[in-house]
C-alpha positions as CSV (number, residue, x, y, z in Angstrom):
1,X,20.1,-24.9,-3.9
2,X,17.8,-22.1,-4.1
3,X,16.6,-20.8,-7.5
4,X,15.1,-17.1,-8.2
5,X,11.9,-18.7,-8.5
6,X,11.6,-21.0,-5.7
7,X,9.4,-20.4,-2.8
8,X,10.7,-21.2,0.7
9,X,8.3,-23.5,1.3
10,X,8.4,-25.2,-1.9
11,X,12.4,-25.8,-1.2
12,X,11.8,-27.2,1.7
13,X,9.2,-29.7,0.5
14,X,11.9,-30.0,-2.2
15,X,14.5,-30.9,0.1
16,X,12.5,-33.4,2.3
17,X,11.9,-30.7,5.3
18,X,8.5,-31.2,5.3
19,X,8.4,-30.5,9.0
20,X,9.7,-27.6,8.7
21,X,7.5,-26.4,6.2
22,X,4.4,-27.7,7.7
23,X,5.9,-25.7,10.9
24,X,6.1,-22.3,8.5
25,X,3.3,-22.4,6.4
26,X,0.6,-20.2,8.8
27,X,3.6,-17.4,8.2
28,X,3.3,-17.1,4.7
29,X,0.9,-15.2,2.5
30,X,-0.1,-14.3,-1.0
31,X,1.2,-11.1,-2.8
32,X,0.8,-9.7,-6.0
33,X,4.1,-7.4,-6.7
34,X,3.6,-3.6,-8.3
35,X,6.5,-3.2,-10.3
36,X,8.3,-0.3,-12.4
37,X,7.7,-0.8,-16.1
38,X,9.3,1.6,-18.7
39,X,6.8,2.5,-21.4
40,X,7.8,4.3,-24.4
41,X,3.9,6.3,-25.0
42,X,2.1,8.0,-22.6
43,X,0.0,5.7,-20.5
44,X,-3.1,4.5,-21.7
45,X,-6.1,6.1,-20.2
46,X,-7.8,3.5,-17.4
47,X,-4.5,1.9,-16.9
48,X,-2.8,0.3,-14.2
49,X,0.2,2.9,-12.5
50,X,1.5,4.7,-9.8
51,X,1.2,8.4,-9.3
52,X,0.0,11.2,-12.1
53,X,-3.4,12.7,-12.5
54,X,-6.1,9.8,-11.9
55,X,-8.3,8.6,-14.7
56,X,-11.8,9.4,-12.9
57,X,-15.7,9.1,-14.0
58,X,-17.7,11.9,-14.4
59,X,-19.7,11.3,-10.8
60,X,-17.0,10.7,-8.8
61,X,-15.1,14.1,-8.0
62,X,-11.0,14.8,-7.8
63,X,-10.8,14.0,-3.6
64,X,-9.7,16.8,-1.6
65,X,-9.7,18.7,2.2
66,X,-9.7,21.4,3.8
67,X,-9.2,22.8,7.2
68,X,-5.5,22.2,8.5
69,X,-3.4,24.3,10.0
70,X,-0.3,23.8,11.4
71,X,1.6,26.0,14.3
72,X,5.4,26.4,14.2
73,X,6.4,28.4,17.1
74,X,4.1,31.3,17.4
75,X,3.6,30.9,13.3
76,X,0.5,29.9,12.2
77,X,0.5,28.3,8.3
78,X,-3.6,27.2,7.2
79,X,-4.4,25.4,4.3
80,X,-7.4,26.1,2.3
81,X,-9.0,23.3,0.5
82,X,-6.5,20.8,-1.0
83,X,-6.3,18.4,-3.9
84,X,-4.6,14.8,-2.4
85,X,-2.1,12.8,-4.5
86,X,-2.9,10.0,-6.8
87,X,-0.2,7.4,-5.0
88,X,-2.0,4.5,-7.5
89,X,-4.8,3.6,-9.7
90,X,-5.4,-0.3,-10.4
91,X,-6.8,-1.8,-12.5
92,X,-8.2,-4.8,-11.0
93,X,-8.9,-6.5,-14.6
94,X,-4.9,-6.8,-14.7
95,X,-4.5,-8.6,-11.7
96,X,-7.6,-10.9,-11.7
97,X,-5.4,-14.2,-12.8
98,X,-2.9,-13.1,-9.5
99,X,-5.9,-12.8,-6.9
100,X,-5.9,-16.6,-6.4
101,X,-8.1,-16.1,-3.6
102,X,-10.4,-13.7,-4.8
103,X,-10.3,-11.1,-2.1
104,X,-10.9,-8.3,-4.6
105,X,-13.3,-7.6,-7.5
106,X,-12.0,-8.3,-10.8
107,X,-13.3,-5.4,-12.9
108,X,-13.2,-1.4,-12.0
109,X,-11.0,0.8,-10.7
110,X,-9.4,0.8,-7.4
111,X,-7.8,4.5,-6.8
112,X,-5.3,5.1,-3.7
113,X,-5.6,9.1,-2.7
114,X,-3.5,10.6,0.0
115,X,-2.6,14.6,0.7
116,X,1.0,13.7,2.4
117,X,-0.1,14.2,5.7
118,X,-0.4,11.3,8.5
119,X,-2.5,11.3,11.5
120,X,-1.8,15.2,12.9
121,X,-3.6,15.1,16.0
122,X,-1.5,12.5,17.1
123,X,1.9,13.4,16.1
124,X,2.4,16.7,17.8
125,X,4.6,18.5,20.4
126,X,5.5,21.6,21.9
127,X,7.2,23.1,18.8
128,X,5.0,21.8,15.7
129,X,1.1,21.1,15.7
130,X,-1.0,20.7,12.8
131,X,-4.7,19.9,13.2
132,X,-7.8,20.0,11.2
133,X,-10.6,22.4,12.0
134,X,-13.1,21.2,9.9
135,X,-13.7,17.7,10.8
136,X,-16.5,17.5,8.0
137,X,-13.3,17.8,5.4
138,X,-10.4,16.9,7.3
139,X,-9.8,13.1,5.6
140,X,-6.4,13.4,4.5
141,X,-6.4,10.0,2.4
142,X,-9.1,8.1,0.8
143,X,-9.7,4.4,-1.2
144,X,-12.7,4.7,-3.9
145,X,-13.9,1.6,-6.3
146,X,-15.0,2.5,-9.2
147,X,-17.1,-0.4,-11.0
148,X,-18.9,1.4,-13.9
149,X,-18.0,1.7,-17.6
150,X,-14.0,2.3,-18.1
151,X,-15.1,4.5,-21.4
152,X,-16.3,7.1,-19.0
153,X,-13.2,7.5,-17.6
154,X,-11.4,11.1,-18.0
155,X,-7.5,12.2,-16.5
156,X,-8.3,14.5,-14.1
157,X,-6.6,17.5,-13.3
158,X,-7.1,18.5,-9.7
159,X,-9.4,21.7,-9.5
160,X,-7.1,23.1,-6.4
161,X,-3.8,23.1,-5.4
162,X,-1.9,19.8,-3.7
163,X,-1.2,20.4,0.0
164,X,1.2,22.7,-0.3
165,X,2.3,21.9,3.0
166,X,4.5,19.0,1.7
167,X,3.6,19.1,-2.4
168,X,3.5,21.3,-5.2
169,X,3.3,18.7,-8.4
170,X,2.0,15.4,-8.7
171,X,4.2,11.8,-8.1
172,X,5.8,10.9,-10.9
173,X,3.4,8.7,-13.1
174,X,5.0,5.8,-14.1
175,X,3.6,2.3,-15.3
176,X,3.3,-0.4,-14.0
177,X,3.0,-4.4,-14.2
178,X,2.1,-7.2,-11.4
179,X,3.4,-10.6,-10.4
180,X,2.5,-13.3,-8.2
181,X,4.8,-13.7,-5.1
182,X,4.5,-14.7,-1.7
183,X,5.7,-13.3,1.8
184,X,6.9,-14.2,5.3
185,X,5.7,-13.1,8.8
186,X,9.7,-12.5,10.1
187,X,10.6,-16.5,11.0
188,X,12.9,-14.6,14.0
189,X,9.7,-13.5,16.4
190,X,7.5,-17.1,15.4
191,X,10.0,-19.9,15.7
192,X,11.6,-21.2,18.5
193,X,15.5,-21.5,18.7
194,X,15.5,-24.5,17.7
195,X,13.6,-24.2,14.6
196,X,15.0,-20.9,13.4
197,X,18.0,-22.4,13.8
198,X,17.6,-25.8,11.9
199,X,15.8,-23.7,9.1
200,X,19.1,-21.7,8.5
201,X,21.2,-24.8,8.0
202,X,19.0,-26.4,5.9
203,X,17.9,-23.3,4.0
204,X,21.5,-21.0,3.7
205,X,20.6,-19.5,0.5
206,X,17.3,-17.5,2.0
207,X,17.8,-14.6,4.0
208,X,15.2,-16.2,7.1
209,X,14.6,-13.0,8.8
210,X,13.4,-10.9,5.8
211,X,11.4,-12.6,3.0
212,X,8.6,-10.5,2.3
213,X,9.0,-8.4,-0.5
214,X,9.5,-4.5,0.3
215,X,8.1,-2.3,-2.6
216,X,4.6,-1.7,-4.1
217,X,2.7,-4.4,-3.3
218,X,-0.9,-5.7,-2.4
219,X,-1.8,-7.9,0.3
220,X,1.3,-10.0,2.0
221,X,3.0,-8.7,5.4
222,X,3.8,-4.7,5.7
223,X,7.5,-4.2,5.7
224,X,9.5,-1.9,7.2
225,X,10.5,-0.9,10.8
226,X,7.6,0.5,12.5
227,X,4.6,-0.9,10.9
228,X,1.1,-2.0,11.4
229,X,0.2,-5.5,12.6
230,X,-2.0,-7.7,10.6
231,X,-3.5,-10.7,11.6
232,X,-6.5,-13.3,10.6
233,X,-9.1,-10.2,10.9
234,X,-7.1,-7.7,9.0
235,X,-5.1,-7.5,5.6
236,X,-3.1,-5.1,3.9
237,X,-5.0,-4.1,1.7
238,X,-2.0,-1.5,-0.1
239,X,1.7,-1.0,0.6
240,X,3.3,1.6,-1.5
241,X,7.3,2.3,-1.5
242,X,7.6,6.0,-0.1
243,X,10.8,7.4,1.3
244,X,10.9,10.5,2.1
245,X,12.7,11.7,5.1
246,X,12.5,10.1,7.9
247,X,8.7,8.5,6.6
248,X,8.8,5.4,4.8
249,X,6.5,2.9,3.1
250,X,2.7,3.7,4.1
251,X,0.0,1.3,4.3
252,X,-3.9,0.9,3.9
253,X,-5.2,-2.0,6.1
254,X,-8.7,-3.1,5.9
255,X,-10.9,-5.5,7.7
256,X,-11.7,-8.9,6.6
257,X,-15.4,-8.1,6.7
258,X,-14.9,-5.0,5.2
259,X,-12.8,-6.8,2.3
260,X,-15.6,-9.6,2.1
261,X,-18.0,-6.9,1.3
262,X,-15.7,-4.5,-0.8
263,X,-16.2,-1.6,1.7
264,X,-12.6,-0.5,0.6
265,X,-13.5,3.3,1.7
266,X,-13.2,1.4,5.0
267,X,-9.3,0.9,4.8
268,X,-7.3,2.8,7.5
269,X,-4.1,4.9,6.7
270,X,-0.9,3.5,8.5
271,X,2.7,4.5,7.8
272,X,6.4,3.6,8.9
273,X,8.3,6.6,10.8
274,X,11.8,6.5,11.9
């Protein structure tokens, strides 16, 4: 019988059905969990959480762009230099003992930025286009690591407006604590009949078709409906639990070289639209 803690594979071997994990285990990856924790005082300054106003360095500056527009009809709305959201700050000192395969660094900050837009030029039609002008500027998202002394650190208010296309105020800040987990390419689409089958009898208690875990997470499988691919080249990097209209979690995927060699301003912007 399956317990909260057990791993598919682990119940298997468990069980005796080690053919069937040995079949299974090139679907399964490492993930360190992002969860919700409630905190009584304000966050500590350098700290691990989603959303708020980012805990930056003197040298690095609050990330922002400029040059959108967007065309409604025969309505033209522009938007002027923009500050983009702090969706997460990490500190990677918290997860060090969870990264048991050392893909990140274990000291600094890793900041996730994004403005609430997703890739304009390619999600237009005849009603609604929105573009960027001023391709110097027009990054609407943005991964910086920040390796340098932590007591330099300052919350930082954003010196312009959010993009006011879609934001007024910052995500809610809220802390945050990690955990060790692991997740599933869906068994469905990598099994034959057969062995999707026999693992369903033998494993009842799992739910076979979904076992990745779908909320804030780093590294693992990207969940959702419409989402990026990764294979042995590419990881996600960054999954973070957005729902918001018909747009849904959003993704940074990065390279394995550019992982290797911490190039994490590398990562591309991917997102799950109904």
């Amino acid at each position: 019988m399956k317990t909260p803690e057990m791993d598919l594979i682990e119940f298997l071997i468990k069980e005796g059905h080690t053919d069937i994990a040995e079949n299974i285990k090139d679907y399964r990856k490492n993930t360190i969990k992002m969860c919700v924790k409630n905190v009584e005082n304000e966050i500590a300054k350098g700290s691990s959480k989603i959303g708020g106003f980012p805990d930056l360095p003197p040298e690095i500056p609050y990330p922002t762009m400029s040059g959108y527009f967007c065309k409604r009809g025969d309505n033209t709305e522009r938007y002027e230099k923009s500050a983009m959201q702090l969706v997460a700050q990490i500190n990677l000192a918290d997860i060090a003992e969870l990264d048991i395969e050392n893909r990140l660094p274990h000291t600094g900050i890793l900041y996730f930025f994004w403005s609430g837009e997703i890739d304009s030029i390619h999600q237009t039609n005849k009603w609604v286009e929105s573009v960027a002008d001023d391709p110097e500027n027009s990054a609407y998202y943005k991964v910086i690591w920040y390796n340098g002394d932590l007591s330099d650190l300052k919350r930082t208010v954003p010196p312009v407006p959010y993009y006011s296309k879609y934001f007024t105020e910052a995500f809610d800040e809220k802390a945050v604590e990690f955990e060790l987990a692991t997740d599933y390419q869906s068994l469905g689409y990598v099994l034959d009949r057969n062995q999707f089958d026999r693992l369903a009898e033998v494993a009842p208690d799992y739910d076979i078709e979904c076992l990745s875990y779908n909320g804030n997470k780093l590294f693992g499988y990207p969940t959702g409906g419409n989402i990026p691919n990764v294979d042995e080249k590419t990881h996600l990097l960054f999954q973070y639990d957005y729902s918001v209209g018909c747009l849904w979690n959003i993704f940074w995927i990065i390279s394995d070289e550019d992982l290797k060699n911490h190039n994490f301003d590398k990562a591309a912007f991917d997102y799950d639209l109904d």
